[in-house]
N, C-alpha and C positions, 0 to 999 in steps of 0.2 A: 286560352291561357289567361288572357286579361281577367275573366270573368271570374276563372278560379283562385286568381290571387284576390279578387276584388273580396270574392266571398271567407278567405281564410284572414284577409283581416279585420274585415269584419267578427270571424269569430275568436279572433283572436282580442280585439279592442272588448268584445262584452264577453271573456271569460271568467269574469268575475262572476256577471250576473247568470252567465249559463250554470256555474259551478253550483250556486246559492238554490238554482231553480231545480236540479238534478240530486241536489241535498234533500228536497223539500218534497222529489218525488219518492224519494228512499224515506223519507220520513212518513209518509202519509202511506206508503205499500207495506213500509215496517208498522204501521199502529193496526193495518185494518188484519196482518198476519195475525197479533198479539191477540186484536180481540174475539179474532175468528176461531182461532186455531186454542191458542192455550189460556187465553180466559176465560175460569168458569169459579165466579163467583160464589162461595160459599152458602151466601144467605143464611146468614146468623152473628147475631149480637154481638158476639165473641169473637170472629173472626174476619168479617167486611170489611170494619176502617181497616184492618192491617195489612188487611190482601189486595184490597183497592189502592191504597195510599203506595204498596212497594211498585206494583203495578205500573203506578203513574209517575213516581221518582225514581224508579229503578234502573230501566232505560235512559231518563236522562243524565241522572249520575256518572254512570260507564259513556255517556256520550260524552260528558264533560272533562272526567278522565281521557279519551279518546284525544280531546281537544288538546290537551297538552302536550301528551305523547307527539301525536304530527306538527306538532308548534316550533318551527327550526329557530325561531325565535327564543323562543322558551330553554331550547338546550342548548343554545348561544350564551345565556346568561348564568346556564344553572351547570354545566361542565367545567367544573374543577374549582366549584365556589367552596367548597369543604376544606378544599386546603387552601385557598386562598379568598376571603368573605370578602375582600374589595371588590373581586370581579363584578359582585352584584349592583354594587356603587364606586363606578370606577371616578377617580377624582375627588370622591364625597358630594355626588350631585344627587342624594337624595330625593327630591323633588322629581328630577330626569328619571330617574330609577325605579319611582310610583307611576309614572306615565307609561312607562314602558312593559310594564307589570299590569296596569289597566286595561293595555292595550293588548296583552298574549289573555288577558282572563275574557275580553268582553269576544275576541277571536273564538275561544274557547265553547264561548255561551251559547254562538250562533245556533249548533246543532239541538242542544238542549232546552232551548229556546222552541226551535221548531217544534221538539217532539210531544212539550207540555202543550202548545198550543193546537194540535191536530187531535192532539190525545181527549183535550178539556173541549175541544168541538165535537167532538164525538159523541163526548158524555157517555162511555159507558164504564170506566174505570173511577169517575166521580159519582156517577150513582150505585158501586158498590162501598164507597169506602163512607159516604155519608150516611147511607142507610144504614148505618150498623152505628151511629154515633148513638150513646143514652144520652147523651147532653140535653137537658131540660129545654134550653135553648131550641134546639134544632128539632126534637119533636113537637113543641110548640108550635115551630113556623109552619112544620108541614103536616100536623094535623087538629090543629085548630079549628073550632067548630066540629068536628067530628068524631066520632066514638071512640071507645076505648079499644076496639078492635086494631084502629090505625092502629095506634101507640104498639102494640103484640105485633102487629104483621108487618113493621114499616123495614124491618131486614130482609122479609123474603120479596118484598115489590120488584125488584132486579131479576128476580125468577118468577118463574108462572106456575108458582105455589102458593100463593100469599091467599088465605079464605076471603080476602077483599072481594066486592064485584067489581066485576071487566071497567067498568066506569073510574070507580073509585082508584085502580090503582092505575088506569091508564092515568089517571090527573095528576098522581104523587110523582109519574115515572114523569111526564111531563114539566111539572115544576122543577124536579132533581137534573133533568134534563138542559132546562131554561135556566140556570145555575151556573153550571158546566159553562155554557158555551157565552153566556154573559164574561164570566172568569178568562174563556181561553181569549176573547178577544180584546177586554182591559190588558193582556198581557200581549197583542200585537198591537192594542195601539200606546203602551205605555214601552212598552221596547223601541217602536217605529219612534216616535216621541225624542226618547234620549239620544237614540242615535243621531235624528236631524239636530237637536241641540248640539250634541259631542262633536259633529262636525263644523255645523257653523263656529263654535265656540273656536275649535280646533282654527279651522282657517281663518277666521278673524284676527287671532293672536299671532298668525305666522309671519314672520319678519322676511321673506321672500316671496316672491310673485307666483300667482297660479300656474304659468307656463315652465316654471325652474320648478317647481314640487313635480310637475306633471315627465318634467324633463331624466327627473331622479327617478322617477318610478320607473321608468322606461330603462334607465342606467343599469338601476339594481336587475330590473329581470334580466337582461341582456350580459350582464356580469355573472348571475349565477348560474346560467346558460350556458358562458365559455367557460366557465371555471368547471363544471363539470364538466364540458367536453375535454379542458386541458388536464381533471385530473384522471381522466379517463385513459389518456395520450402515456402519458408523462409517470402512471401506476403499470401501465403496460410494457412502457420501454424500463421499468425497475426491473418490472418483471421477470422480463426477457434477459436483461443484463445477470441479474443475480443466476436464473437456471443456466446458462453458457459457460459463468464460472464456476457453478457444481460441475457439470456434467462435461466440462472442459479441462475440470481442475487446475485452474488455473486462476492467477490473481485478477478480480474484477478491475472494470476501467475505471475511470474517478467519474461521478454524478454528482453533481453539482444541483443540492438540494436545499431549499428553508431550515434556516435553523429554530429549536424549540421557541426559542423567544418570537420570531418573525410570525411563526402559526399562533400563537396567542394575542401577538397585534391584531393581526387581523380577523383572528375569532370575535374580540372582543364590539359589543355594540357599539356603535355611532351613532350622534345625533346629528342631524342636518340643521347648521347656523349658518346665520349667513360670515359669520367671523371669519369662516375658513372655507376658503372655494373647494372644498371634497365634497364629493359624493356618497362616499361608502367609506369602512375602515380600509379597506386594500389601498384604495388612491392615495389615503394619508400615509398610508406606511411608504408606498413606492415613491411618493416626493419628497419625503423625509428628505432632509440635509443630513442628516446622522446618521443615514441609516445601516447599518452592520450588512456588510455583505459575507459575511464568512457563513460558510458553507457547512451544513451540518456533516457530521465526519460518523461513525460507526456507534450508533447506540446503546448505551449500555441501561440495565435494569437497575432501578432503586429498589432493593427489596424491602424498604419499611414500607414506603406509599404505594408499589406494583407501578411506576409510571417510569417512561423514560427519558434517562436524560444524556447529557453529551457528557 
């Protein structure tokens, strides 16, 4: 028993890094499906860079999308900011506000990140979308010193129609190749790069000790933990209360519930200072001196905004 707790938190402490490593194998089984399966390069002037380029943005675009949608952060700050634009900058701490926005985008970027880089190691989605460039430029680079034949055939090289000989365009597929994976990996190590900045930077400026950051992290999981278990609890026993009174017909018991206001305290973001010993928004709301205990009472609907209130 010892040994299986020993091993669950273990895998519990490097869930991070399990998650990021399980991402990366979806990443690289999703690029080799793409290029197995349904890519099949044109080969033509006309058509390469467009089909190569959606190719290789296409994927990470919808991952990056992705990235928001799952971002509980992101819908913590962007739920009900249309009728109300403070939520986004609550207090006027702009500054706080682009941090916090940096921090759900560059979350966002992990997956998209991945996929340009497995995608641009591969090189087969950059050597259709370059080969179809006319840019003077780029025909230059890769057929320089040689005939004008290149220059005609350098769209079909990604296929085994080009009237090139087996040499010639094994060397063009090579260099388009040698490109590719130069590119994909300027962007793990210039990604790798910013993030060790963005953290050093980060904890350097932090005005609280390693072991209280380390202490909050721990807090917050362990809070969104019970809080789902509690609203798990506490939606069941509504549940249950409300069908008894249908099907008892009879008047419900009193529930004793959050009022609108109390759910937007604690929706809203918190930043961790050292000014105020909280941890989360829930802690500050629960110490409040102020804090309103009245009990939200039977909801009724606004029909200009569809939202409810007391």
């Amino acid at each position: 028993m010892d040994n299986l707790r020993t091993v669950w938190r273990f895998f519990m402490d490097q869930k991070s890094t399990i998650g990021y490593s399980f991402m990366a194998l979806l990443t690289v089984g999703g690029e080799r499906v793409f290029s197995m399966v349904s890519f099949q390069c044109p080969c033509n002037h006309d058509q390469n860079f467009a089909y190569g380029l959606t190719f290789l943005l296409g994927p990470a675009a919808v991952l990056l999308v992705f990235g928001f949608l799952s971002s509980t952060r992101f819908w913590r700050l962007y739920t009900g900011c249309c009728l109300n634009p403070m939520k986004l900058c609550p207090r006027g701490n702009c500054l706080g506000c682009f941090r916090v926005f940096l921090s759900i985008f560059t979350g966002a970027c992990v997956a998209p990140v991945m996929w340009l880089s497995v995608a641009l190691l591969n090189g087969t989605f950059y050597e259709c979308a370059v080969s179809g460039l006319d840019d003077n430029l780029v025909v230059n680079l890769f057929c320089k010193n040689k005939t004008l034949t290149c220059r005609e055939e350098l769209a079909r090289v990604p296929c085994d129609r080009s009237k090139l000989s087996s040499n010639e365009r094994m060397e063009l597929l090579l260099m388009l190749r040698s490109q590719s994976q130069i590119l994909g990996w300027c962007i793990i190590i210039i990604t790798a790069t910013v993030g060790l900045l963005g953290t050093c930077c980060k904890n350097c400026r932090s005005k609280v000790s390693y072991l209280q950051l380390k202490f909050r992290k721990i807090y917050i999981e362990k809070e969104k933990e019970r809080f789902d278990a509690f609203a798990l609890e506490y939606a069941t026993k509504l549940a249950e209360r409300n069908l008894q009174s249908f099907f008892e017909n009879k008047k419900p018991q009193p529930f004793p519930f959050p009022n609108h206001k109390a759910w937007e305290e604690i929706s809203a973001h918190y930043t961790f200072s050292r000014s105020e010993q909280y941890y989360s928004s829930l802690q500050r709301y629960v110490e409040r001196g102020d804090r309103d205990f009245t009990p939200e009472e039977r909801p009724v609907m606004d029909l200009e905004y569809g939202i409810e209130m007391n």
